[in-house]
N, C-alpha and C positions, 0 to 999 in steps of 0.2 A: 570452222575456226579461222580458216584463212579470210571469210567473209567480214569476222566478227574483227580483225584486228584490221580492216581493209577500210572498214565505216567507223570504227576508233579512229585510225591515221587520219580521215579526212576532218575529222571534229576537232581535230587537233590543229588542223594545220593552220586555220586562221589567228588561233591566239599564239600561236610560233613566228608567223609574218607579223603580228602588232609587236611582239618582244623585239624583232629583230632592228625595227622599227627604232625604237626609242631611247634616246640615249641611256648608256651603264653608268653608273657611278665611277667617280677617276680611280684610276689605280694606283695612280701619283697626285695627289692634293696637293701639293704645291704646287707642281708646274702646270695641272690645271688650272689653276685659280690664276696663274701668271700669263698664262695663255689666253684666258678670259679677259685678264684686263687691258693685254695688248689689243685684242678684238676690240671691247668695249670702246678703246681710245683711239684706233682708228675710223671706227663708227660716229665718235662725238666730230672729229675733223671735218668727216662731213658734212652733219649738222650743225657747226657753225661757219661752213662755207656756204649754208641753206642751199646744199646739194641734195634737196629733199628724197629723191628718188633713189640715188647711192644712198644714204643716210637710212631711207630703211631696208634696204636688203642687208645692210652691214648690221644692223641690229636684230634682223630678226635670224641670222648665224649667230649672233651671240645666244639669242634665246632658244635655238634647237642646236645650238653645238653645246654650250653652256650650262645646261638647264641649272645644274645642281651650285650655281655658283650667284654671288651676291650681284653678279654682273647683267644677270639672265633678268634679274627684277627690274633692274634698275633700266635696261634695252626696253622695257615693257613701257617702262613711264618715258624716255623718249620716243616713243612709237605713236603714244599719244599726243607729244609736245611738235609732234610734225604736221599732226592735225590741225593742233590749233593755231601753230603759228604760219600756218595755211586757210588759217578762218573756217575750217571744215571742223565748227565747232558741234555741231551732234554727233561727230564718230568721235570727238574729243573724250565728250563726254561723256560717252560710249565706254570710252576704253577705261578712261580714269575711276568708273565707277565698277567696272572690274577688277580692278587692281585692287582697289581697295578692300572688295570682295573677298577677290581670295587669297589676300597677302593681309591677314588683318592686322597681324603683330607687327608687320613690317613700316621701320621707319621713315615709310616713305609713303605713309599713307597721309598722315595729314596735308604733305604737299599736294597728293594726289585728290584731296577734298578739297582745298584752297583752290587747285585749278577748273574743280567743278564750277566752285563757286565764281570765278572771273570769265568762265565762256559763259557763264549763265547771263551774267552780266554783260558782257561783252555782246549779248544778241540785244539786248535791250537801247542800244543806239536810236534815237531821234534822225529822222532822215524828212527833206522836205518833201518828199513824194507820201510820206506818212501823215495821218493826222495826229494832232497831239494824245501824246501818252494817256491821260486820264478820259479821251475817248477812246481808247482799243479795246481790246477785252485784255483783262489783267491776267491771263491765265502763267504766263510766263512769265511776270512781276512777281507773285505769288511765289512759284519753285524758285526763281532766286531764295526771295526772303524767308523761305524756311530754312534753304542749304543755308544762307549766310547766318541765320540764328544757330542752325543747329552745328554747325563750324566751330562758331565762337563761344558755344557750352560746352563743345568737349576739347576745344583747344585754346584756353581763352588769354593764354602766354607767348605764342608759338611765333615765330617773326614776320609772321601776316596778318597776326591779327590787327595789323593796324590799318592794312588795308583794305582789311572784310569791315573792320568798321563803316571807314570810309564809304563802300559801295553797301553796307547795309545803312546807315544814312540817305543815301541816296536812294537806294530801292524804296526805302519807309516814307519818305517823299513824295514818291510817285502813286504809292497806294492810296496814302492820304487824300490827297490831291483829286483822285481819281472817285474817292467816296462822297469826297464835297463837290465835285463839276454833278453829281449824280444828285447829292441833295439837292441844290441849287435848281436842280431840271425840276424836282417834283417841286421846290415850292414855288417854282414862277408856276407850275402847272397847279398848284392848290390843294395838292396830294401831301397835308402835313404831317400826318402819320409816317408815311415812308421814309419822307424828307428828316423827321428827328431821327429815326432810327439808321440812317443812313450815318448820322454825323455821330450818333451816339456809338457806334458798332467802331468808326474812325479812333473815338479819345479812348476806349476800352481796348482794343486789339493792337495799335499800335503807336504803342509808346516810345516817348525820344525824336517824334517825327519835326518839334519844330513849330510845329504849324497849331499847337495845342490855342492858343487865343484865337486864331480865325475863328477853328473850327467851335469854339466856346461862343462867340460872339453868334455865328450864323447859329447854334441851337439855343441863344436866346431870344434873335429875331422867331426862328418856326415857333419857340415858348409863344411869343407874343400875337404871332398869329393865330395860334392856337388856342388864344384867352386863357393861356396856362400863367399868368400873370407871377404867381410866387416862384413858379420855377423858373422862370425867367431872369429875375430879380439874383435868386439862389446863385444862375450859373455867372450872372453878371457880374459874383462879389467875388467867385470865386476867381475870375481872370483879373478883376483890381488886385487882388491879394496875392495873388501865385505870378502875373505877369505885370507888375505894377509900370515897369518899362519900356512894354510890349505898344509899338504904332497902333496897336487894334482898341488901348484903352480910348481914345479918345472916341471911337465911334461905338465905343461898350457906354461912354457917359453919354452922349446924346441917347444912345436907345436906352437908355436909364431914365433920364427924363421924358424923352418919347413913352414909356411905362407909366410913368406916375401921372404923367399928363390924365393920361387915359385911364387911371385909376382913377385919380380923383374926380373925372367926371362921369362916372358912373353913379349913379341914386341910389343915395345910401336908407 
């Protein structure tokens, strides 16, 4: 017997040190919650003194002194804002996609998606040691422009979304861009197959870009190489008509004629 409760004690004892461990719920809910927010607001002082280093040890006492309180969440989203505003934007993004995780009801999550969405961007800077954007590999264009869609689908009021426009603009830009420098390589190289489907994959997938007449005009040019002549023609009425004010109309009417030329001296 003395054995049997000897090797019970010991099975016990480790989930008795995790209890002991982690904070109780308050016994007094007011003055906890007053306590938290005096913590919380010593913690923001040093965060806007960009006392990074006090800044997080004061917030991460609010989140293990705190837990149960609205303050504990909120230490959570500047823990990550110390990241970023330290450019240590993948632990940024790290945290903020935590948060969001497992705080889902919490009102603090769309901002905690909005700052997804601006380190994502925010890596995507142009630098002259770099080559231009539409030669990199888009792999991290791409996760912008989904968080930034998928942002503005389930937040499309929220008082960012005018700047998720803004940088999802700009991200649709660069993809664009990045599918026409690619057409362009296959049709100087002869490869017209790839080269339409390249521009064709551009005006279907991403819409808004802007750049809808270039990219119309360059898959009338590959039509034309292509001896796809009607389709050619097809895409050419459709940039007269949808972009009549568009600088690209006037090199859609030379290759219009450039078309008919070539039709017409074909043996009928």
């Amino acid at each position: 017997m003395r054995r049997l409760f000897l090797a019970v004690s010991l099975a016990l004892a480790p989930c008795i040190g995790c209890a002991e461990t982690q904070s109780a719920p308050p016994a007094n809910p007011l003055k906890y919650a007053e306590d938290a927010k005096k913590a919380y607001d010593r913690a923001v002082e040093a965060f806007l003194d960009k006392d990074w280093e006090e800044a997080k040890i004061l917030f991460g006492e609010v989140k293990r002194k705190y837990a149960y309180s609205k303050w504990a969440r909120e230490a959570e989203l500047r823990l990550a804002d110390i990241d970023f505003e330290q450019e240590k934007f993948t632990s940024a993004i790290t945290s903020y996609r935590s948060f969001a995780h497992d705080h889902r009801s919490d009102e603090g999550v769309p901002y905690a998606r909005f700052r997804i969405c601006k380190a994502l961007f925010a890596q995507l800077s142009d630098t002259v040691l770099l080559p231009p954007q539409e030669e990199r590999d888009q792999g991290a264009i791409v996760d912008a422009y989904r968080e930034l869609n998928s942002f503005l689908i389930d937040h499309p009021d929220s008082r960012w979304s005018r700047d998720a426009k803004f940088m999802l603009l700009s991200v649709t830009d660069r993809l664009v861009r990045h599918e026409l420098y690619v057409a362009r390589y296959y049709l100087r190289a002869g490869k017209f197959e790839p080269a339409m489907k390249r521009v064709q994959y551009a005006l279907s997938t991403y819409d808004g870009s802007g750049l809808e007449p270039e990219a119309m005009l360059l898959l009338a040019e590959t039509y034309l190489k292509m001896k796809k002549i009607p389709e050619g023609k097809q895409v050419l009425a459709q940039l007269f008509a949808t972009y009549p004010g568009s600088p690209f109309v006037e090199a859609g009417r030379r290759l219009e004629a450039e078309i008919e030329q070539r039709h017409s001296a074909v043996p009928r």
